[in-house]
VOTORLUM-191972 format. One record per residue (C-alpha): x, y, z; residue in one letter. Coordinates in pm, whole numbers, plus 50000, padded with zeros to 5 digits. Layout:
XYZA...
//
This chain:
356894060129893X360344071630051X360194076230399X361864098930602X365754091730706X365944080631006X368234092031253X372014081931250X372604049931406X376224041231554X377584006831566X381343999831637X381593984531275X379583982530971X380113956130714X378643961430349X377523922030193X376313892830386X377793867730204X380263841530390X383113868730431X380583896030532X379333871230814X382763860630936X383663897230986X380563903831187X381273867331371X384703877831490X384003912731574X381343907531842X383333878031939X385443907332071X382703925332200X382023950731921X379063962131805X378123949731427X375803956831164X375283943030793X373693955630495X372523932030182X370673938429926X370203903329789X369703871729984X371883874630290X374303845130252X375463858229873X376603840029614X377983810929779X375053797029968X372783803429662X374253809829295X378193791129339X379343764729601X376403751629756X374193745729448X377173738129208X378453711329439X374853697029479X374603690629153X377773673829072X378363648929418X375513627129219X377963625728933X380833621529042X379263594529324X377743574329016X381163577628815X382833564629142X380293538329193X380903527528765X384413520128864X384073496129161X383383459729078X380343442429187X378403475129170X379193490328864X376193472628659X374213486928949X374433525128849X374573524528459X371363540128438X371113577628421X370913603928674X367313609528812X367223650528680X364173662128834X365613645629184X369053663329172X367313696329081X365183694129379X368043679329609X369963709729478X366833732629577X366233721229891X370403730929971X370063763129894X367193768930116X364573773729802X366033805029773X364993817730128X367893833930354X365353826030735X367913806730828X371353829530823X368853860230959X368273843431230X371703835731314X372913866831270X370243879031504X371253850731779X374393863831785X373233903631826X374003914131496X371773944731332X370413933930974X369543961530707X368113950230387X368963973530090X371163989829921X374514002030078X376764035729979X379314048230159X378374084830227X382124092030334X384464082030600X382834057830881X379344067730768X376994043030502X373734049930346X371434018130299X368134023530062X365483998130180X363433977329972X360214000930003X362524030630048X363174036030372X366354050930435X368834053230697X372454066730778X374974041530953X377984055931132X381094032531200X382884037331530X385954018531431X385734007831067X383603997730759X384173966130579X383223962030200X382563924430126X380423926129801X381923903529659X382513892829324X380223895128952X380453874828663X381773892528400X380203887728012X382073900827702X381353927327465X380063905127179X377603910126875X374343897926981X374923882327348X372793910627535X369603899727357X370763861127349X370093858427742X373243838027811X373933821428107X376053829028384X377243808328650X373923822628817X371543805228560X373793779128530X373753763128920X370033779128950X368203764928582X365393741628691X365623716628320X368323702328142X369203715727796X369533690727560X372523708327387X374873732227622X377673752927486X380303764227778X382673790027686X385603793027907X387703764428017X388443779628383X386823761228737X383133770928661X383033763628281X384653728428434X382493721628711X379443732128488X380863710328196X380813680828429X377493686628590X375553693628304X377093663928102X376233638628369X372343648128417X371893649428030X373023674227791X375373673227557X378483695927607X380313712127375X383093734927526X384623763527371X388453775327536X389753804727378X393483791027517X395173759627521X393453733827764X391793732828094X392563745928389X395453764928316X396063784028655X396943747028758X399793721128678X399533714428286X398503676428362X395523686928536X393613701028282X394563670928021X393673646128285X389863664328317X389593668627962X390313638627839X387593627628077X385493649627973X385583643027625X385323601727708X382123605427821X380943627227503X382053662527547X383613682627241X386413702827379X387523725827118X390303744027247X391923776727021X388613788227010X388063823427023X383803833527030X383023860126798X379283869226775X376443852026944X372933848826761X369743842926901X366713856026747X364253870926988X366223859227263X364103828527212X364593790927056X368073775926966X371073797927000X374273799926761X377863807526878X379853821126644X383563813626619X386473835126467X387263815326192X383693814926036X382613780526207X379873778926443X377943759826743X374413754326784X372983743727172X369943752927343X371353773027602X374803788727595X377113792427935X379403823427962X382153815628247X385003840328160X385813860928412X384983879128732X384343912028785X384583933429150X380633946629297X382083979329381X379894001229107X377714014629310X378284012029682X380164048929662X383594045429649X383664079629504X382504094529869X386024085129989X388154089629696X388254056929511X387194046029194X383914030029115X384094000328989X387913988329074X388853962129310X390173974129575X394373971829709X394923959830047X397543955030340X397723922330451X395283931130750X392893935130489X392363972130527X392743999030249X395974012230119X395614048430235X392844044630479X392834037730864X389334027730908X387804010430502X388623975630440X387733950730181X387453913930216X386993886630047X386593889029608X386883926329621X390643927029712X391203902329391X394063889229606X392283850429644X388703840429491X387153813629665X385303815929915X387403798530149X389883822030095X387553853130146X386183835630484X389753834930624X390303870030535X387343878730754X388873860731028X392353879330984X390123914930917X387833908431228X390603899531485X392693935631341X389443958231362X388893942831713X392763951331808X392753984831681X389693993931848X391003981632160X394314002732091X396363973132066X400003986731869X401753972131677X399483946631551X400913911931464X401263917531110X404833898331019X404553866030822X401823842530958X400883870931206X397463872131423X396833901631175X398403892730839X396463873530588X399903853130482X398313826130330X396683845330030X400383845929863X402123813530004X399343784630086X395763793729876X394103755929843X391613750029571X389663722929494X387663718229112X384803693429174X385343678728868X385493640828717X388093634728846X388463660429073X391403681529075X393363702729395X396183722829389X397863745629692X400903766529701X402733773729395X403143747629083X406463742928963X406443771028651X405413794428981X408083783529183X410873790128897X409483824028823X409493834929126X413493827729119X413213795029386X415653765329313X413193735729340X412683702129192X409053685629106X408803653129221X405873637228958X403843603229105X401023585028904X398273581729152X397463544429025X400803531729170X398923539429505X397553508429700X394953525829832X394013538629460X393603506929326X391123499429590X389063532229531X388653524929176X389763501328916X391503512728628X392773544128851X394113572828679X395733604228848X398493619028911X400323640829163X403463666729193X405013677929485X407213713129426X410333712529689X412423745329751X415753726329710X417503750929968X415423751230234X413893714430165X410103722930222X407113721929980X406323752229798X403183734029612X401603704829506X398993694329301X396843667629271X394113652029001X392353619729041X388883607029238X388853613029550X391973637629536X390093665329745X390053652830040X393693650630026X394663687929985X394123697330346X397323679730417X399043694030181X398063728130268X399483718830620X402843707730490X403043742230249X401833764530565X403983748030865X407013749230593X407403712830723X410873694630647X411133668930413X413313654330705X410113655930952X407413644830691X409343613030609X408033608031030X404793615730911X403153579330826X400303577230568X398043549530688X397693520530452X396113516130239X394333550330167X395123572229912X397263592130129X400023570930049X400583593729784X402523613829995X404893583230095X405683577529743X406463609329684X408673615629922X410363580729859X410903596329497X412083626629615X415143609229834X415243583429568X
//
């Protein structure tokens, strides 16, 4: 039964999504002393804490910790065995909170932040609609600004037969409580990787399907051949050139057939659609204030909307970085610019590397791919860096020359590439694939955000021997 609206409630700002981003904007806004409410209509801690990150990485630290463990020596015949499934699906349930958000309400509530379950609209400038669960309704007015942070979809093609083949996403695929015994992945991108890996190592076998040429491609070439080639050691087909042209599954029950242009064709047991992402703007009404349903949506570098003075979008919406990471220091940069503008502060500090100005989402955005081995990358890669009209040199460094790499495993393979801007002698990028690697990315990030000298890094001394030597050795390549 719908109940009556209530009447209009006024908070200083009103965030749509209470996902990581959507809780950072709320954290930094009554930081300031601002009033805050949220509205979610799904578990409030979105994808990340339930569907992505959290469960994903659960489920591959016990492979990649047992591939680590194969390659040490006295321990190796120790952890030849296979994974425990039914005890990494339960570790994996019990960090995502079985499914239940009690834990992130009642933070938000400790720090005096007004939760609204439902569904959110915007019902025009400053003003939100939110449709309960039992259909209660109730009309939110923003003093100072609104905040989308929806977030991101996965996106599944327009193929013969996939509606009715109930494929998975990367929802089913972090969430599925039993191991298929045959998987097909199609999409060679960081979640068709991770899955790949995951999967693999507690049982099934993997065949992967990448319409393009290898792995990873928004990364350094070498990274995707090093993970493949992994991949495919430990039983996975990779079959790259493979475009998907129909999908059969009769009933939407039993085996299911991928078809491939070409005529061939791929039977598995379940079948894992990772190729693409799409914006959750549909139907929170972006039509109210003039903007398209459906689009992401363009922002300044304060993370407000081009054209408006009060709507921003943070996080997956704006398309500019996906990862959470990313989205959660947008809501840092958002939260401290609503807070200024509300107190009248003008101008705001929105030049490069600003209070206000969200900088890093085009020169420093780190990733890591939890992959065997893993992979990293930050800043730009050296086909970037010479489209973008810099004069650099990559300096290229095989990880195993690294003391500290032969102690981490034996038989070490990686490799790493550090992209200087020749005129200015700082790092525009650097990449890194290997075990272990992702721990090292942090620094680089540092070196690629300070726009640290070559000069001053030599002064920076990598203790021995860890695999942070890496960055010794390249710089001793670079000066030659």
């Amino acid at each position: 039964m719908t109940r009556t609206v209530e009447d209009e409630l006024e908070y200083d700002v009103v965030v749509l999504g209470a996902g990581p981003v959507g809780e950072n904007v709320v954290d930094r806004v009554r930081a300031a002393g601002l009033s805050a409410a949220i509205v979610e209509s799904e578990l409030i801690g979105g994808e990340c804490s339930y569907w992505a990150c959290m469960p994903s990485k659960a489920l591959l630290r016990p492979a990649i910790a047992r591939s680590d463990a194969r390659k040490v020596a006295g321990l190796r015949e120790s952890v030849y065995g296979p994974l425990d499934a039914l005890d990494v699906l339960a570790h994996r349930d019990e960090v995502v909170g079985h499914w239940k958000d009690d834990g992130q309400v009642g933070w938000l509530d400790s720090i005096g932040v007004r939760v609204f379950r439902g569904h959110g609209r915007l019902l025009g400038p400053r003003r939100v609609g939110v449709t309960g669960p039992e259909g209660e309704r109730h009309v939110l007015a923003a003093r100072h600004a609104v905040a989308v942070c929806t977030g991101s979809r996965a996106v599944l093609p327009e193929l013969p037969g996939l509606p009715g083949a109930r494929p998975w996403t990367s929802r089913e695929a972090t969430s599925a409580d039993r191991v298929p015994e045959r998987l097909a992945v199609v999409g060679g991108g960081v979640v068709g990787v991770e899955m790949a890996t995951a999967w693999q190592a507690l049982g099934a076998k993997v065949t992967m399907l990448v319409r393009g040429g290898g792995l990873l491609p928004r990364m350094e070439p070498f990274v995707g051949e090093h993970v493949a080639a992994a991949l495919a050691s430990r039983g996975a087909d990779i079959r790259t050139g493979a475009a998907v042209s129909a999908v059969v599954r009769d009933g939407g029950t039993g085996p299911v057939t991928v078809v491939l242009e070409g005529g061939d064709h791929v039977e598995a047991d379940e079948v894992l659609f990772a190729t693409g992402r799409a914006p959750r703007t549909e139907d929170i009404g972006l039509e109210a204030v003039g903007l398209k349903p459906g689009s992401w949506l363009d922002v300044d570098d304060s993370l407000k909307v081009t054209g408006s003075d009060w709507l921003y979008a943070v996080g997956d919406v704006n398309h500019r970085a996906l990862l959470t990471h990313q989205g959660k220091y947008q809501a840092r940069i958002a939260g401290a610019a609503i807070a200024a503008r509300a107190r009248g502060t003008e101008p705001l500090d929105e030049g490069s590397w600003g209070a206000h100005a969200a900088t890093a989402d085009h020169a420093a955005v780190p990733q890591v791919v939890f992959s065997d081995p893993e992979a990293a990358a930050v800043g730009l890669s050296l086909a970037e860096a010479e489209q973008a009209g810099y004069r650099v040199r990559a300096v290229d460094l095989d990880m195993g020359q690294v003391a500290g790499a032969g102690l981490y495993a034996q038989g070490y393979r990686g490799h790493a590439r550090m992209v200087v801007d020749l005129d200015r002698e700082v790092v525009l990028g650097v990449s890194f694939v290997g075990p272990g690697i992702g721990e090292l990315i942090h620094s680089a990030t540092v070196a690629v955000v300070g726009e640290v000298p070559i000069a001053r890094l030599w002064h920076a001394v990598p203790s021995y021997p860890t695999l942070s030597e890496a960055w010794l050795r390249l710089l001793e390549a670079y000066r030659g």
